[in-house]
Biopython code that builds the backbone (N, CA, C, O; Angstrom):
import numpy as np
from Bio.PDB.StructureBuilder import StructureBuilder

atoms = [
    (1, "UNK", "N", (0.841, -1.178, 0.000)),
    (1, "UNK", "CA", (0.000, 0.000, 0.000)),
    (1, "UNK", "C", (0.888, 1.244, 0.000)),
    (1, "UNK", "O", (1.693, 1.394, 0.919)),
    (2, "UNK", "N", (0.805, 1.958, -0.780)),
    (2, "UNK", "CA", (1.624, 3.242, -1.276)),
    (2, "UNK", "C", (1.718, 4.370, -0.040)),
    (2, "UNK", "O", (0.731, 4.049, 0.623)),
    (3, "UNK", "N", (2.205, 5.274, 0.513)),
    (3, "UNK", "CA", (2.321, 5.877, 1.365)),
    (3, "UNK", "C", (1.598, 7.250, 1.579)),
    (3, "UNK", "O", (1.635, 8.109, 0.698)),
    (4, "UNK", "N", (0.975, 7.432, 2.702)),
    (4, "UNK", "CA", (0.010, 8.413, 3.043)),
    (4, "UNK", "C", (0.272, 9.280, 3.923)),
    (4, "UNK", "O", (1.188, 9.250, 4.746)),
    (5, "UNK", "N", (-0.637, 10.186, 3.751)),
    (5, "UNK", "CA", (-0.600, 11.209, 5.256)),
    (5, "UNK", "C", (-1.362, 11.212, 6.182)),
    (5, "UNK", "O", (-2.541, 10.977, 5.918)),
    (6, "UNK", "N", (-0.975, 11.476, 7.601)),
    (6, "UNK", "CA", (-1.871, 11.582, 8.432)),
    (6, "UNK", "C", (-3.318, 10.443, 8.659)),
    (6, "UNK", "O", (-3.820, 9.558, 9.352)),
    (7, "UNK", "N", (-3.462, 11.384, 7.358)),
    (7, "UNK", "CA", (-5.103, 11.471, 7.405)),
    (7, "UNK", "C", (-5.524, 9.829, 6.713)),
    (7, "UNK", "O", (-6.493, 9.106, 6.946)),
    (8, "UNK", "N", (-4.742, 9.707, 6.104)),
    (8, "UNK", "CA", (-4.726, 8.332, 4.890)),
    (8, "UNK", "C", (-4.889, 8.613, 3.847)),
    (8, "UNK", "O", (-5.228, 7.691, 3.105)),
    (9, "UNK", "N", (-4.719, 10.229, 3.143)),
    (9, "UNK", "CA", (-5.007, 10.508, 1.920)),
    (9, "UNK", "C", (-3.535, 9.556, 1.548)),
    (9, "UNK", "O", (-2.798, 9.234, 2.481)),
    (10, "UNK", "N", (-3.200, 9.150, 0.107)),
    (10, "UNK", "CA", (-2.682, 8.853, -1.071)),
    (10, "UNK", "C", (-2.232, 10.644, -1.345)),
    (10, "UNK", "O", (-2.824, 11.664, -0.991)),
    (11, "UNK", "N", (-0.732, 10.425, -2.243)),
    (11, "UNK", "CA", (-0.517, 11.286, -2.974)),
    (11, "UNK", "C", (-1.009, 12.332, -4.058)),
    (11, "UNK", "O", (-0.516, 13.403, -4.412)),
    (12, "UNK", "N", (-2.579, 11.403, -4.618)),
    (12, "UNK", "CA", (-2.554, 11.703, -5.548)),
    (12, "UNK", "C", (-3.817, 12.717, -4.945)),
    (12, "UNK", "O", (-4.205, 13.798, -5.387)),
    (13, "UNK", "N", (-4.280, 11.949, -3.794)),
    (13, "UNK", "CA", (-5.916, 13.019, -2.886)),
    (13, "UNK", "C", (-5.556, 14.311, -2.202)),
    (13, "UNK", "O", (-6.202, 15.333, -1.974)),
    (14, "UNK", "N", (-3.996, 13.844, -1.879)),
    (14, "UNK", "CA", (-3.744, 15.151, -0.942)),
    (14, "UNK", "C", (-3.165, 16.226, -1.515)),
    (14, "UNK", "O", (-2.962, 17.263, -0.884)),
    (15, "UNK", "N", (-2.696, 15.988, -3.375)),
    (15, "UNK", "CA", (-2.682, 17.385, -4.220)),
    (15, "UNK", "C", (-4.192, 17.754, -4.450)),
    (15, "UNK", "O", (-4.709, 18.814, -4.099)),
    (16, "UNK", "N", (-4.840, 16.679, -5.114)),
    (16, "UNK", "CA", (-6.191, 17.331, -5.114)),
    (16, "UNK", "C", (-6.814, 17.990, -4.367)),
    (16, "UNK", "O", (-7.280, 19.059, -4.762)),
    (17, "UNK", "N", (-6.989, 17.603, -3.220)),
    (17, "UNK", "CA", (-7.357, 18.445, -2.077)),
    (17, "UNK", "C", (-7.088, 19.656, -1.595)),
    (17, "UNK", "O", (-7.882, 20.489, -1.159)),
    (18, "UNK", "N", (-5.150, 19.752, -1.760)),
    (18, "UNK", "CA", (-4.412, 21.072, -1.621)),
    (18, "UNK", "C", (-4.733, 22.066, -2.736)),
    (18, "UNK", "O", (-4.583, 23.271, -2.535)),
    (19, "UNK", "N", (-5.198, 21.566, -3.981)),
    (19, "UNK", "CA", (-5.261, 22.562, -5.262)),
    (19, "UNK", "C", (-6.885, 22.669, -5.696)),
    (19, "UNK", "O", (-7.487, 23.042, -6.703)),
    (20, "UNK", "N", (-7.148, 22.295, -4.772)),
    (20, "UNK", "CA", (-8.912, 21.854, -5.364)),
    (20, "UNK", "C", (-9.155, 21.705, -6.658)),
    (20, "UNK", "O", (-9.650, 22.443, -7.510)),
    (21, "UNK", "N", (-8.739, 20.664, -6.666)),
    (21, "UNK", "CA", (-8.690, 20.822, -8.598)),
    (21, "UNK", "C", (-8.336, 18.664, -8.926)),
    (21, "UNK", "O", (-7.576, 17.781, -8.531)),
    (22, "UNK", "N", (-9.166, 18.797, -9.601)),
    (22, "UNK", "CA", (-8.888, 17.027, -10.024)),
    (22, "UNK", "C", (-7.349, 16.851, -10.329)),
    (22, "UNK", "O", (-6.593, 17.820, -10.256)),
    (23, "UNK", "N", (-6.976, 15.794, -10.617)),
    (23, "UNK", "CA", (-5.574, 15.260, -11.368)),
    (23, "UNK", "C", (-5.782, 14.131, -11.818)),
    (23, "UNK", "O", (-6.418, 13.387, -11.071)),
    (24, "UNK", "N", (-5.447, 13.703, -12.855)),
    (24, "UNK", "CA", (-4.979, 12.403, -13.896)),
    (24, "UNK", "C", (-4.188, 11.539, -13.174)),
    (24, "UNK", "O", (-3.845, 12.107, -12.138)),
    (25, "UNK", "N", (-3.698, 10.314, -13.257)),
    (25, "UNK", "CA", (-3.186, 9.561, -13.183)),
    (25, "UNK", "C", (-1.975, 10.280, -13.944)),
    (25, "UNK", "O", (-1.089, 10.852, -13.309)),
    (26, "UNK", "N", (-1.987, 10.215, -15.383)),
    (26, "UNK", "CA", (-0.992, 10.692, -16.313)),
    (26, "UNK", "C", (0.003, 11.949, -15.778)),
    (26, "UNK", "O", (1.229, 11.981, -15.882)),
    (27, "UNK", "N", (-0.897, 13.005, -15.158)),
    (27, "UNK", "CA", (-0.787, 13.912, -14.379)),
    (27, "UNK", "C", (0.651, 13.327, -13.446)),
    (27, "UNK", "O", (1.847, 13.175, -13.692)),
    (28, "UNK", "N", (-0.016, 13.171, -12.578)),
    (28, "UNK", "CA", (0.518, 12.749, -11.263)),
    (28, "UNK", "C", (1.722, 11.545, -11.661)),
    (28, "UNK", "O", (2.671, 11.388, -10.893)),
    (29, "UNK", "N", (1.607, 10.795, -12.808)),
    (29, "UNK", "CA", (2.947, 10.495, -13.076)),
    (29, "UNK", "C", (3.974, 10.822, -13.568)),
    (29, "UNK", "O", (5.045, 10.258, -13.344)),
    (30, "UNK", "N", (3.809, 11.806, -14.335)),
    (30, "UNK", "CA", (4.383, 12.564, -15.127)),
    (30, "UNK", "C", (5.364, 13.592, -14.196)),
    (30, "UNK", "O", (6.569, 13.625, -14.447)),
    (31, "UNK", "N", (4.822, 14.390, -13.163)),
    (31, "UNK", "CA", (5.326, 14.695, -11.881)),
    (31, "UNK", "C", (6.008, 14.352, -11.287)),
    (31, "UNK", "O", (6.975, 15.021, -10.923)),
    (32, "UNK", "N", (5.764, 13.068, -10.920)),
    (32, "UNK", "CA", (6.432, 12.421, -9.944)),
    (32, "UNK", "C", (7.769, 11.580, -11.123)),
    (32, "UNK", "O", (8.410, 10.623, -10.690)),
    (33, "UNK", "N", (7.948, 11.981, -12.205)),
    (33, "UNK", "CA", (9.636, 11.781, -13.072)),
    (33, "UNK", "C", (9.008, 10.403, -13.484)),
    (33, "UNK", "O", (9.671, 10.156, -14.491)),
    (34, "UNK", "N", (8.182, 9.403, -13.336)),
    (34, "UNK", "CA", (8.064, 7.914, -13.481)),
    (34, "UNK", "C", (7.449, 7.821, -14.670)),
    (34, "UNK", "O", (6.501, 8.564, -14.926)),
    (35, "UNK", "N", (8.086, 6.526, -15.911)),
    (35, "UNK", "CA", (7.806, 6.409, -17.238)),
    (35, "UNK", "C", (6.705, 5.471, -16.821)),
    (35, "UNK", "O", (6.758, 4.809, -15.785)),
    (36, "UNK", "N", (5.373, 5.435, -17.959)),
    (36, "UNK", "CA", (4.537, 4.532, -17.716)),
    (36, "UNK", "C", (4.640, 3.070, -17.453)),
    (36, "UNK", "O", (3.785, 2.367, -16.915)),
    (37, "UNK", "N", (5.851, 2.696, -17.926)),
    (37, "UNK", "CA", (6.326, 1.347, -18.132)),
    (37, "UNK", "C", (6.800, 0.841, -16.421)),
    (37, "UNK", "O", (6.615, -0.249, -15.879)),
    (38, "UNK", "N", (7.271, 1.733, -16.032)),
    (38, "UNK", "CA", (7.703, 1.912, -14.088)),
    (38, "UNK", "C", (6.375, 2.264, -13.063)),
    (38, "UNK", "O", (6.287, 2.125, -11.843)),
    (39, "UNK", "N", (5.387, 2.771, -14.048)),
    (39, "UNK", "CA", (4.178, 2.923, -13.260)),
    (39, "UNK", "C", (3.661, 1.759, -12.765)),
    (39, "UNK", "O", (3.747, 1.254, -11.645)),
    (40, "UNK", "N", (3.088, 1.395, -13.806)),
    (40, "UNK", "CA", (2.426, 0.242, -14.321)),
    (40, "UNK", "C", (3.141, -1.225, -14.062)),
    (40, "UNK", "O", (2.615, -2.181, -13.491)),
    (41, "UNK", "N", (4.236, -1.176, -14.525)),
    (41, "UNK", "CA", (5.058, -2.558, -14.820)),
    (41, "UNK", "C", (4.685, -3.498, -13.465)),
    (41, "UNK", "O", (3.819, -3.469, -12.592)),
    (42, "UNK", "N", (5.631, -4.191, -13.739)),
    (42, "UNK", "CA", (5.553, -5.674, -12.630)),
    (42, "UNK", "C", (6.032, -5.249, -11.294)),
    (42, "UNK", "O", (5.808, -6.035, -10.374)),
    (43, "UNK", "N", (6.547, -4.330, -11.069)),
    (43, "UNK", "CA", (6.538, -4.179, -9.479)),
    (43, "UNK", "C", (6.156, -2.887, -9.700)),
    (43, "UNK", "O", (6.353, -2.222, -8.683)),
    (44, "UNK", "N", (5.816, -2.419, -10.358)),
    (44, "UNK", "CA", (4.967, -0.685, -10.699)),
    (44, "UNK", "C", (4.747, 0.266, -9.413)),
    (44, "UNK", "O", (4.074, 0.000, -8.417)),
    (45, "UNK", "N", (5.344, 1.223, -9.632)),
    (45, "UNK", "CA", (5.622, 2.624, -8.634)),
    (45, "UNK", "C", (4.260, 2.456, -7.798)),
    (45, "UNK", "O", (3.997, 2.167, -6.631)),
    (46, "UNK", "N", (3.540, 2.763, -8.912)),
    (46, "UNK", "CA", (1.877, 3.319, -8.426)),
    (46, "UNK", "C", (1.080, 2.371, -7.338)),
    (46, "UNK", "O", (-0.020, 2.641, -6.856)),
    (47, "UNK", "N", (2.054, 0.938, -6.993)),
    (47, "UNK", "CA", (1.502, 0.300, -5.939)),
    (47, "UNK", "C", (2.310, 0.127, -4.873)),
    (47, "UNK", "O", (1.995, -0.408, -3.811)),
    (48, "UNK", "N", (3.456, 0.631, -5.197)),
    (48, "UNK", "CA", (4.832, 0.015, -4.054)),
    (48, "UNK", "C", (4.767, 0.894, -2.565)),
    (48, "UNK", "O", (4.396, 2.036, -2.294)),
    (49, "UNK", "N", (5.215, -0.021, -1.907)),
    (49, "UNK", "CA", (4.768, 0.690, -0.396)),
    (49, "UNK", "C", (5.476, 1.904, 0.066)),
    (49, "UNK", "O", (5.000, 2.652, 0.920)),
    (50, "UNK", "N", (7.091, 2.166, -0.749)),
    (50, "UNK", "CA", (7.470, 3.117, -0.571)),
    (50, "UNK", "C", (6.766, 4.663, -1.505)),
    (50, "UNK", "O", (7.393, 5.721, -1.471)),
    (51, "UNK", "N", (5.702, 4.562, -2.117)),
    (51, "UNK", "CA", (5.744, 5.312, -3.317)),
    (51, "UNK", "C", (5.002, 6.443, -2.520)),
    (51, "UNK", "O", (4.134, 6.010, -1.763)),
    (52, "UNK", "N", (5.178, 7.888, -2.538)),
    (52, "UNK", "CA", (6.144, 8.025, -3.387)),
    (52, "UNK", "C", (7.465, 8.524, -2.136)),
    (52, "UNK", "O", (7.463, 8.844, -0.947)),
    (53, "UNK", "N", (8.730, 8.322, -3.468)),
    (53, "UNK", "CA", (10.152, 8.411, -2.124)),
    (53, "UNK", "C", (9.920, 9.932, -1.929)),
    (53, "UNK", "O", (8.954, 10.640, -2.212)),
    (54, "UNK", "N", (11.151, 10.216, -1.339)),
    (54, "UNK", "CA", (11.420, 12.070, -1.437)),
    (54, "UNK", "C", (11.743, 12.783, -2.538)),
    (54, "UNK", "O", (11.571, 13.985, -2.745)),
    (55, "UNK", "N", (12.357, 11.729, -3.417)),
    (55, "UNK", "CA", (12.863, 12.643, -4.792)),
    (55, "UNK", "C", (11.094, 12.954, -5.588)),
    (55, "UNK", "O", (10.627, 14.013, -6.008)),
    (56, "UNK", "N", (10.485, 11.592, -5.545)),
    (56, "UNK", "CA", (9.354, 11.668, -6.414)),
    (56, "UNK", "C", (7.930, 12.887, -5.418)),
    (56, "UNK", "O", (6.958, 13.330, -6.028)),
    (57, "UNK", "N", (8.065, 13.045, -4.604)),
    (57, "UNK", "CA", (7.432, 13.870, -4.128)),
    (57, "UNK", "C", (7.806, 15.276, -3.725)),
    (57, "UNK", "O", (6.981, 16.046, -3.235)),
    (58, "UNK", "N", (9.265, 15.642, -3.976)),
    (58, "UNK", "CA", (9.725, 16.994, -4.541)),
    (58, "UNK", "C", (9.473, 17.369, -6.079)),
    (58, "UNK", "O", (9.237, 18.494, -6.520)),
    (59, "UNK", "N", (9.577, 16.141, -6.813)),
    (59, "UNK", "CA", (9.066, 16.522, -8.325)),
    (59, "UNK", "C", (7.908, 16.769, -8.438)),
    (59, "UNK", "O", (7.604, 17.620, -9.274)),
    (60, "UNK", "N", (6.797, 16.091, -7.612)),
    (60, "UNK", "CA", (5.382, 16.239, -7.617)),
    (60, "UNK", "C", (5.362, 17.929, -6.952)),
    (60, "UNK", "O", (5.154, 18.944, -7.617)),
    (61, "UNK", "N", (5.622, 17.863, -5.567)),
    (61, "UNK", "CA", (5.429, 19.848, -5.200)),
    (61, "UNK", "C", (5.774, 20.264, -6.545)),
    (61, "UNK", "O", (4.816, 20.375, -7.310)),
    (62, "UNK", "N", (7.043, 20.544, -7.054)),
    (62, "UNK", "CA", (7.685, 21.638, -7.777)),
    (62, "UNK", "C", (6.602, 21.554, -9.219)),
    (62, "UNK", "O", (6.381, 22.620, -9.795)),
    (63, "UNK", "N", (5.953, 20.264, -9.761)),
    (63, "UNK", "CA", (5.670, 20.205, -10.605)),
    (63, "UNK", "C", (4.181, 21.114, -10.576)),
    (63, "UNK", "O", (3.782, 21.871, -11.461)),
    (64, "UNK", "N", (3.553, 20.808, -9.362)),
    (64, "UNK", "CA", (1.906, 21.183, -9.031)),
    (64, "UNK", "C", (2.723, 22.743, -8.272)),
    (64, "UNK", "O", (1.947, 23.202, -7.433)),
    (65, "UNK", "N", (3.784, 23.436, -8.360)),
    (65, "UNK", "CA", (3.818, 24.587, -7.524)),
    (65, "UNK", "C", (3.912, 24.239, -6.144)),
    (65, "UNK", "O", (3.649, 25.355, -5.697)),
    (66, "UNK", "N", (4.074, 23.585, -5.208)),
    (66, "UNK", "CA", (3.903, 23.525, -3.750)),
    (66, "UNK", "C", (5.417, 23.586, -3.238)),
    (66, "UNK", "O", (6.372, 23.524, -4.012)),
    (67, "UNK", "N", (5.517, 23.697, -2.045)),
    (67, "UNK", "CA", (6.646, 23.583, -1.281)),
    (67, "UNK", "C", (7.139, 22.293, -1.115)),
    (67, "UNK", "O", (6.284, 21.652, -0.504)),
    (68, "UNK", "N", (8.285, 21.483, -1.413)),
    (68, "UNK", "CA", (8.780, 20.220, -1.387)),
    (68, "UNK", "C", (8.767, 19.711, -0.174)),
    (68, "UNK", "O", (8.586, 18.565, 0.235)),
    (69, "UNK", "N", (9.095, 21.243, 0.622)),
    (69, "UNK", "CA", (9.278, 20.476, 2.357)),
    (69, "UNK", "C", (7.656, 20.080, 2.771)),
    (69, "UNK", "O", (7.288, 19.027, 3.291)),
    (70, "UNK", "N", (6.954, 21.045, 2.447)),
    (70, "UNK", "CA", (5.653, 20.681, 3.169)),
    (70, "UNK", "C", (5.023, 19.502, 3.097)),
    (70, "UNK", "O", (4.431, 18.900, 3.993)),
    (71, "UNK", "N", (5.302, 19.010, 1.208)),
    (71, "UNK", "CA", (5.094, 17.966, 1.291)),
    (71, "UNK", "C", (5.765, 16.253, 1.854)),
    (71, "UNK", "O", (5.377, 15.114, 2.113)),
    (72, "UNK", "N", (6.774, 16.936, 1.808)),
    (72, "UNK", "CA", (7.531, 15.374, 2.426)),
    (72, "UNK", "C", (7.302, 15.425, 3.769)),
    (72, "UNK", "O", (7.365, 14.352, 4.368)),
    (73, "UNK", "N", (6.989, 16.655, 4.539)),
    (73, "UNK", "CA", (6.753, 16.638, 6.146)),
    (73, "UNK", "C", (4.944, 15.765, 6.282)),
    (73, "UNK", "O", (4.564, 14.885, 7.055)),
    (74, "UNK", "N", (4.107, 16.599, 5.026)),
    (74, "UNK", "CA", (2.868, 15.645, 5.010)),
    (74, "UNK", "C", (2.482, 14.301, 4.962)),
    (74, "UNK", "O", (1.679, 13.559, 5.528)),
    (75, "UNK", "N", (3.495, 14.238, 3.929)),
    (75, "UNK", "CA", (3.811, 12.646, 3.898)),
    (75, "UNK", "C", (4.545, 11.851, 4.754)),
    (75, "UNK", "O", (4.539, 10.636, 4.555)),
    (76, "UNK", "N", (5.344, 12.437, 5.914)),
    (76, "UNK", "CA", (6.024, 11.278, 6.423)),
    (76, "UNK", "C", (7.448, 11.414, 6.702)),
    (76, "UNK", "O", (8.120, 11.214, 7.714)),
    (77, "UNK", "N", (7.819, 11.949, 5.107)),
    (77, "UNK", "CA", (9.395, 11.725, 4.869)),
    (77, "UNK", "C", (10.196, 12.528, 6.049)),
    (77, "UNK", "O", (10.951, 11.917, 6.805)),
    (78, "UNK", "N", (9.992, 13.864, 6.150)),
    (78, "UNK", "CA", (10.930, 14.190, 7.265)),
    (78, "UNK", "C", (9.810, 14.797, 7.793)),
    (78, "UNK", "O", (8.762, 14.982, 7.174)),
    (79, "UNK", "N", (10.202, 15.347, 9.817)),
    (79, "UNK", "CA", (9.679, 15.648, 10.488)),
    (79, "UNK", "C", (9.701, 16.985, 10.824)),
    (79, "UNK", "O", (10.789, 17.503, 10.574)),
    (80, "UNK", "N", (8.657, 17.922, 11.432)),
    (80, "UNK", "CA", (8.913, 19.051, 11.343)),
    (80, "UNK", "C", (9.987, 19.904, 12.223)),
    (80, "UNK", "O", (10.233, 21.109, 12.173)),
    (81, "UNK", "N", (10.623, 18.740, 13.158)),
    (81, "UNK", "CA", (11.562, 18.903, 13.906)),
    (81, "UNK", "C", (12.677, 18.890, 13.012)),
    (81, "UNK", "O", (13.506, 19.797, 13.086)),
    (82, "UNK", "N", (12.806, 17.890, 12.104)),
    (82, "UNK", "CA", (14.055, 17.768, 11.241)),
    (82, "UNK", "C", (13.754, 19.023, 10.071)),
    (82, "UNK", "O", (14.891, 19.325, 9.707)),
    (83, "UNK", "N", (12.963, 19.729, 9.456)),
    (83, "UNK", "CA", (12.979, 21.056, 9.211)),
    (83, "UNK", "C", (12.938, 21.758, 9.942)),
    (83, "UNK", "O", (11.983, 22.436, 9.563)),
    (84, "UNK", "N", (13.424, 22.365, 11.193)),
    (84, "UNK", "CA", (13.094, 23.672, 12.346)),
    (84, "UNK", "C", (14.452, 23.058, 12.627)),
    (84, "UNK", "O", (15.112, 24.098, 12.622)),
    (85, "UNK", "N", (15.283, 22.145, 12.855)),
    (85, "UNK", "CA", (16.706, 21.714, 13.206)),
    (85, "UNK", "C", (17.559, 22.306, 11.941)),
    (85, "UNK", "O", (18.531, 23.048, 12.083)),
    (86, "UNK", "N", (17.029, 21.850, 10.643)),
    (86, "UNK", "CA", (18.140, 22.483, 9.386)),
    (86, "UNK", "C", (17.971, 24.017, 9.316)),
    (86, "UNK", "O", (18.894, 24.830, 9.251)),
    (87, "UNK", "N", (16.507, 24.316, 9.342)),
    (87, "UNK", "CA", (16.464, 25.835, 9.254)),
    (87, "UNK", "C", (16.968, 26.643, 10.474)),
    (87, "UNK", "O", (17.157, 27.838, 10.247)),
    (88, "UNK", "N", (17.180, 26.270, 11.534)),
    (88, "UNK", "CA", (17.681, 26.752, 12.963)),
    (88, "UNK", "C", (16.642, 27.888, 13.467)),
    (88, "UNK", "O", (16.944, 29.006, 13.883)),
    (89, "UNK", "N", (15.650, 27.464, 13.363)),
    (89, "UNK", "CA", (14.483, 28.630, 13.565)),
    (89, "UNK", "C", (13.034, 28.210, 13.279)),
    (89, "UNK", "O", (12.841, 27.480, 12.307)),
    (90, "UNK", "N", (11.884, 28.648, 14.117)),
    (90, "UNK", "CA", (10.504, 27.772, 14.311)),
    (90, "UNK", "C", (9.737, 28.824, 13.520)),
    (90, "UNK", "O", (9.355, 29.934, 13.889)),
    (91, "UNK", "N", (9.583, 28.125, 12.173)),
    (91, "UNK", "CA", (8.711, 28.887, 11.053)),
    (91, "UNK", "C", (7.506, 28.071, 10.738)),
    (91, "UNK", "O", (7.683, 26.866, 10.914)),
    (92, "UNK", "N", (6.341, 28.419, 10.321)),
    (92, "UNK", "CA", (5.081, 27.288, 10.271)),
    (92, "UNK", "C", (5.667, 27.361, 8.731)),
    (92, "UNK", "O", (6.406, 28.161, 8.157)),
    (93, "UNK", "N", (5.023, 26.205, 8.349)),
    (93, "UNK", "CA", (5.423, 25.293, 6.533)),
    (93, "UNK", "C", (4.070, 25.755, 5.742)),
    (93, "UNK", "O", (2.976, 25.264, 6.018)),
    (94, "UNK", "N", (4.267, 26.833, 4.646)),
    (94, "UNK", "CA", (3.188, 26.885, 3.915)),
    (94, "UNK", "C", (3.630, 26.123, 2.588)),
    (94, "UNK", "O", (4.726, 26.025, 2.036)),
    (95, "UNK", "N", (2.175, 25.545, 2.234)),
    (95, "UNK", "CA", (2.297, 24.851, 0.848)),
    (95, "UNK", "C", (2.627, 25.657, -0.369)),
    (95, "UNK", "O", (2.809, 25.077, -1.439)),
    (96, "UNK", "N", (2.714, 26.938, -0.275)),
    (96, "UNK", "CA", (2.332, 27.506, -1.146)),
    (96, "UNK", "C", (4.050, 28.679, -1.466)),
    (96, "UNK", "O", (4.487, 29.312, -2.427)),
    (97, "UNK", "N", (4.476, 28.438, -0.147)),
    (97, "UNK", "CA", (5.664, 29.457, -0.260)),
    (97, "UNK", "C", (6.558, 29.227, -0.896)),
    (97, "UNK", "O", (6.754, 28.027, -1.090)),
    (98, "UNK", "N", (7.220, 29.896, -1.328)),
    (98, "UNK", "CA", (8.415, 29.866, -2.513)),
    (98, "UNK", "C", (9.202, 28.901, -2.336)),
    (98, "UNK", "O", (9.400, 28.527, -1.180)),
    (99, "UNK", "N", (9.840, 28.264, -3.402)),
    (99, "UNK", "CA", (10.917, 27.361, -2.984)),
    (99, "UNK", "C", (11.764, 27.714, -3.887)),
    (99, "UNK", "O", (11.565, 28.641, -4.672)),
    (100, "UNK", "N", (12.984, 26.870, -3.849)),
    (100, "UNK", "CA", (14.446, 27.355, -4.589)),
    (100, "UNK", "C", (13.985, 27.298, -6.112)),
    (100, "UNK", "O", (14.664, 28.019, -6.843)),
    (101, "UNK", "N", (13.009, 26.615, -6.709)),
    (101, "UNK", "CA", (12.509, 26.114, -8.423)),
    (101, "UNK", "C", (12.368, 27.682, -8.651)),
    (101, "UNK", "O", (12.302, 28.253, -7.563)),
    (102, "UNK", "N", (12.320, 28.325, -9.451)),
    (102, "UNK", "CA", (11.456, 30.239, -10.100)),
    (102, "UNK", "C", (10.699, 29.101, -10.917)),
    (102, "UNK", "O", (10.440, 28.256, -10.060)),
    (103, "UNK", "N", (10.271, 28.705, -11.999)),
    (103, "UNK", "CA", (9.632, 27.797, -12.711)),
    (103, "UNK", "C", (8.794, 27.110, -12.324)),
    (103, "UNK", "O", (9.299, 26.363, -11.487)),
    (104, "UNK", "N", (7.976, 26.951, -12.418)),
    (104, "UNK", "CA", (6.644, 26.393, -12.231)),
    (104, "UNK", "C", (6.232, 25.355, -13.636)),
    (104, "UNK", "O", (6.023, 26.031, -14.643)),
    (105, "UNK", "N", (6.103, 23.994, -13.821)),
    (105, "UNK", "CA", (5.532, 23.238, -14.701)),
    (105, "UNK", "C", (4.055, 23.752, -14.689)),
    (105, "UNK", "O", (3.226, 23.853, -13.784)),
    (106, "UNK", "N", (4.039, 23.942, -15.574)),
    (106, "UNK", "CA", (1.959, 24.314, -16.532)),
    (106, "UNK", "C", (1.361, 22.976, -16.574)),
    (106, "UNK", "O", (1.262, 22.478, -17.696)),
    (107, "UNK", "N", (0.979, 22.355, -15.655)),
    (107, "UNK", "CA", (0.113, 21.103, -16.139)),
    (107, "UNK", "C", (-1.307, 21.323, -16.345)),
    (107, "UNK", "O", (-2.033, 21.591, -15.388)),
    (108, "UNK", "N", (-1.806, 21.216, -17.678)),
    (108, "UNK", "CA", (-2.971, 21.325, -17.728)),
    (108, "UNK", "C", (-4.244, 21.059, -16.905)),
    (108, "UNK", "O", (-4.268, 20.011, -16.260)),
    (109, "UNK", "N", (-5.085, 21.715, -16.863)),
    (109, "UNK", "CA", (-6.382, 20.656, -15.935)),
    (109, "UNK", "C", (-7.357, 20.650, -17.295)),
    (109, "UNK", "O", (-7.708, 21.566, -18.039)),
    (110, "UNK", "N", (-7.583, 19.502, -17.295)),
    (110, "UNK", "CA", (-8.694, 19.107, -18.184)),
    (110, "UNK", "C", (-9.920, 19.503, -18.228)),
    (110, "UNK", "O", (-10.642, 19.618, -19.219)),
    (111, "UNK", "N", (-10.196, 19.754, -16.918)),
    (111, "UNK", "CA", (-11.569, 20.798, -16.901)),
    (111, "UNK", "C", (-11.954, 21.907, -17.269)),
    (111, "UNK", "O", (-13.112, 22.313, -17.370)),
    (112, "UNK", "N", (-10.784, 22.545, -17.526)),
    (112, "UNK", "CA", (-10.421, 24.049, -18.295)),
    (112, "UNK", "C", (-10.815, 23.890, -19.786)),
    (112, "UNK", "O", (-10.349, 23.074, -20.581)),
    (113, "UNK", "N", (-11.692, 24.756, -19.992)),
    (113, "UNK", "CA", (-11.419, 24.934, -21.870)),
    (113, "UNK", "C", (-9.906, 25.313, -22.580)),
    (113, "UNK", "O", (-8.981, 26.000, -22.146)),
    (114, "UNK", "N", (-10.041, 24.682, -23.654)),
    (114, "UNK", "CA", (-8.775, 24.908, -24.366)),
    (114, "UNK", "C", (-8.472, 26.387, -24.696)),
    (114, "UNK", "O", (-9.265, 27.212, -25.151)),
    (115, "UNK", "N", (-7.113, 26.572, -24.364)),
    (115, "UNK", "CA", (-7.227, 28.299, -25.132)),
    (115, "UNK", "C", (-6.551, 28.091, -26.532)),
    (115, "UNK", "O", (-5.939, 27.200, -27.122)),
    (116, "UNK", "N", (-6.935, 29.240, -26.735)),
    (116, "UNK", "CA", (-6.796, 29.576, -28.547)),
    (116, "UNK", "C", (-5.353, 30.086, -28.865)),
    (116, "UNK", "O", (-5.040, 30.372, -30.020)),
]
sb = StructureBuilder()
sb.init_structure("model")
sb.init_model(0)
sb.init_chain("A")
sb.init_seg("    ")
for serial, (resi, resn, name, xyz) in enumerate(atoms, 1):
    if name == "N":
        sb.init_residue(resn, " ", resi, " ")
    sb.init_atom(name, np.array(xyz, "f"), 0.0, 1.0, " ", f" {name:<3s}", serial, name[0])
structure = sb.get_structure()
């Protein structure tokens, strides 16, 4: 069973949720750096108990815009003690605050009309 937060959202509920906005499968793999063939395949990302690691859930923030730390602290990966220990200072974690990327990936939402 793939790895969750808290709450038991999945990776793929707790962007949706953070962006209010649906996501693809395609989406969310595409993000997270993984070829369909690694998704899918015989020991396939999309079911493995580690999924997703820290690299694949910094590609997912940076890709959807979010903060990498917030999310790996949501998920599990590090603790908010082990961010307030590197940063040397007690800051609350917004999803939304800048991170080292300027670039932002454009992933479409399908619900949007096409522009011209």
């Amino acid at each position: 069973m793939p790895r969750t937060n808290a709450a038991g959202w999945s990776l793929k509920r707790l962007l949706e949720a953070t962006l209010n906005r649906d996501i693809t499968v395609e989406q969310l793999r595409d993000a997270c750096g993984v070829t369909k063939g690694r998704w899918y395949g015989g020991v396939g990302r999309a079911n493995a108990d580690d999924f997703p690691d820290a690299e694949e859930a910094r590609r997912a923030a940076h890709a959807f815009g979010l903060s990498a730390t917030w999310l790996q602290v949501e998920l599990g990966l590090i603790t908010l003690d082990d961010v307030r220990e590197a940063l040397d200072e007690s800051q609350p974690l917004d999803p939304f605050r800048m991170t080292t990327r300027q670039r932002v990936l454009q992933i479409p939402n399908p619900a949007d009309p096409p522009r011209d």
